[in-house]
LONU-485523 format. One record per residue (C-alpha): residue number from 0; x, z, y negated. Coordinates in steps of 0.2 Angstrom, whole numbers. Each point is the difference from the previous one (the first is absolute). Layout:
# residues N
+-----+-------+-------+-------+
! pos !    xx !    zz !    yy !
+-----+-------+-------+-------+
! NUM !     X !     Z !     Y !
...
+-----+-------+-------+-------+
***
This chain:
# residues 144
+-----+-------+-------+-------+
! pos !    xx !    zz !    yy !
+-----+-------+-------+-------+
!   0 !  -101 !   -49 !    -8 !
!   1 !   -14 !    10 !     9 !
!   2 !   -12 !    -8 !   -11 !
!   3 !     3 !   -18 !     8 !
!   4 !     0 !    10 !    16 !
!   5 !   -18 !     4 !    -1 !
!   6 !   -10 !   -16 !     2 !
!   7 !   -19 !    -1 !    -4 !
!   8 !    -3 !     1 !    19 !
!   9 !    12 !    16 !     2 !
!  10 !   -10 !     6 !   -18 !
!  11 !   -17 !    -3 !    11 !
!  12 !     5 !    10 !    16 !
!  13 !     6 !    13 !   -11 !
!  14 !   -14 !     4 !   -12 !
!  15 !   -13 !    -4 !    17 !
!  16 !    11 !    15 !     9 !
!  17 !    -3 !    10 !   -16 !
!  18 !   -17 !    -4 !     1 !
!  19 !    -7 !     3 !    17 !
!  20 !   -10 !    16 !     3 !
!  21 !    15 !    11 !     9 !
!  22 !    12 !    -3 !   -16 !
!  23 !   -13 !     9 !   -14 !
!  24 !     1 !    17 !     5 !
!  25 !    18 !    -1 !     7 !
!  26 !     6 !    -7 !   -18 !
!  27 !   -11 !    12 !    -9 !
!  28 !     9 !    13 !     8 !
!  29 !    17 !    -6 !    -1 !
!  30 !     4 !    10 !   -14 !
!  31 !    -6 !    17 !     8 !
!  32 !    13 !    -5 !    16 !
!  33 !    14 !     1 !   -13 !
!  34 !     2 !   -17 !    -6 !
!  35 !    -4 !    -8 !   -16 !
!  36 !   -13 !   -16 !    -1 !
!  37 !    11 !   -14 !    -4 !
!  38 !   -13 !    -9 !   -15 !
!  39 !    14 !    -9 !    -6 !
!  40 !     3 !    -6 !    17 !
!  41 !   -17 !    -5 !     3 !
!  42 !    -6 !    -6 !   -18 !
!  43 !    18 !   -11 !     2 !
!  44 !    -3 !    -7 !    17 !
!  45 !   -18 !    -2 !     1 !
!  46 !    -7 !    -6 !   -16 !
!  47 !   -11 !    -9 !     4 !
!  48 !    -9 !     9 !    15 !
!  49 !    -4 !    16 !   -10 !
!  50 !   -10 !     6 !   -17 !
!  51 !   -15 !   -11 !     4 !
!  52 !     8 !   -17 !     2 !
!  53 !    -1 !     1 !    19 !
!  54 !   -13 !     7 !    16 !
!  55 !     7 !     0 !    16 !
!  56 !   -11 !    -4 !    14 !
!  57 !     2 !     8 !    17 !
!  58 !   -10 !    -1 !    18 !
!  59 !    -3 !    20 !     8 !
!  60 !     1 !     3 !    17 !
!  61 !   -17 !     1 !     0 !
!  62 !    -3 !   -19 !    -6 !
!  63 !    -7 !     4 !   -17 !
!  64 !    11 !    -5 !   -15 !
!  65 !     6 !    11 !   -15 !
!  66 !     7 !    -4 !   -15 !
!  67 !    14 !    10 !   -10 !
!  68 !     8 !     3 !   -16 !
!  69 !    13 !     8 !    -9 !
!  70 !     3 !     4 !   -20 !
!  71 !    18 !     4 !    -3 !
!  72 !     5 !    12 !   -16 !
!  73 !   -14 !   -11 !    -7 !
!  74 !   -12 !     8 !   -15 !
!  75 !   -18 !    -5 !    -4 !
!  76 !   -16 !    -1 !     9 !
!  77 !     0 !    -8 !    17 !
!  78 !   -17 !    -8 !     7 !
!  79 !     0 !    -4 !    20 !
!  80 !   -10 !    -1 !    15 !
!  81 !    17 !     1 !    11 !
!  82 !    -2 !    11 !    14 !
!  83 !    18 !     7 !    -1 !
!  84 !     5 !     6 !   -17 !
!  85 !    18 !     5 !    -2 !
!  86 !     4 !     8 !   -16 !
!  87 !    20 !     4 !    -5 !
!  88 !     2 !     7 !   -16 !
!  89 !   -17 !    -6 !    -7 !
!  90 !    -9 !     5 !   -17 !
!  91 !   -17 !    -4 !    -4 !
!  92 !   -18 !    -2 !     5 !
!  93 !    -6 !    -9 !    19 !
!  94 !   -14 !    -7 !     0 !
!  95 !   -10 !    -5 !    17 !
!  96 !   -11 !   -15 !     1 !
!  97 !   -19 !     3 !     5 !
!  98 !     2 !     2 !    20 !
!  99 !    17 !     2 !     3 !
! 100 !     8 !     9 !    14 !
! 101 !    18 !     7 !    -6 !
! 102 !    13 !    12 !     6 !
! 103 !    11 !     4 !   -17 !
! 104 !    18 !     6 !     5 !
! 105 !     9 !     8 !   -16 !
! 106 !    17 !     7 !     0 !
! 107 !     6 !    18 !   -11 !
! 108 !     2 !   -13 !   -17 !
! 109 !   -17 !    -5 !    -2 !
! 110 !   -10 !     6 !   -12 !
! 111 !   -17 !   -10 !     1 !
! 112 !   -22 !     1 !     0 !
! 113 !   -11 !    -7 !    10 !
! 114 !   -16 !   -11 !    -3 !
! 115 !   -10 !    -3 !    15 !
! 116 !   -18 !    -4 !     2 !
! 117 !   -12 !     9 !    13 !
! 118 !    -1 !   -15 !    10 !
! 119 !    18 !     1 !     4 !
! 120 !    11 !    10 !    14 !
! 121 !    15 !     7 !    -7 !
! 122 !    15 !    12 !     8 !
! 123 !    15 !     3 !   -11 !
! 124 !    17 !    10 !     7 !
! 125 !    11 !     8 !   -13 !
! 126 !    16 !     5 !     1 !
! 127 !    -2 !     7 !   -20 !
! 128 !   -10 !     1 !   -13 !
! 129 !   -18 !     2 !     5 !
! 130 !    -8 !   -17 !    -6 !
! 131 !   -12 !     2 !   -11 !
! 132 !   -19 !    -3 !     6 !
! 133 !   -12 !   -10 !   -12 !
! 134 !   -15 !    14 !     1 !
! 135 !   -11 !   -14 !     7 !
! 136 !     9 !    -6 !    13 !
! 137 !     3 !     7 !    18 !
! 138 !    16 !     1 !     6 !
! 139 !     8 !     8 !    14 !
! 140 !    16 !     9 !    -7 !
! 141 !    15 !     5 !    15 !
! 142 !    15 !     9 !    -6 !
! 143 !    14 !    -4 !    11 !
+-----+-------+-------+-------+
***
């Protein structure tokens, strides 16, 4: 069946391709396009690549490395340093390490706060709910 068809490389390529940098805001928005984010889709086929049990690692044009993430109908609090942050259906609290750069994508289901010390740099683009902003933290908010 089309579980045997996906083998753990194929389950690689495909969370990778769901990871890179061009996918989070295109995902995020998905729904906005007029079609529904397929979690069960994604929580079945790529278990073990989302909901902090996997960061991908990719090179930019530029040379420098990046590293992303993605929480899928996932609840609780999320601690990263990732670069890309790609939220589907997420409920919780995100919390940045010390001297993080990140860029949190979110998509319409989210409902979330973040936590981010001074020392970090953080953008986030929402295509819902406003996140929440932990009253110490500084946080670049962009409604898309």
């Amino acid at each position: 069946g089309r579980e045997q068809a996906l083998s753990a490389k194929s389950r690689k390529a495909l969370a990778d391709m769901a990871l890179h940098a061009k996918a989070a805001g295109y995902l995020c928005r998905m729904e906005r396009l007029g079609h529904k984010l397929p979690y069960d889709t994604i929580l079945r086929d790529i278990p073990s690549y989302i909901n902090g049990r996997y960061t991908a690692t990719f090179q930019a044009s530029n040379g420098a490395e990046y590293t992303s993430q993605m929480y899928c109908d996932y609840e609780g609090e999320i601690i990263t340093d990732a670069t890309i942050l790609t939220l589907l259906g997420f409920k919780g609290v995100v919390q940045i390490d010390d001297n993080s750069v990140v860029t949190i994508y979110s998509d319409a289901e989210c409902d979330y706060k973040i936590v981010a010390p001074h020392s970090s740099m953080v953008a986030c683009e929402y295509w819902g709910k406003r996140p929440r902003i932990d009253e110490d933290s500084s946080v670049v908010l962009v409604k898309k």
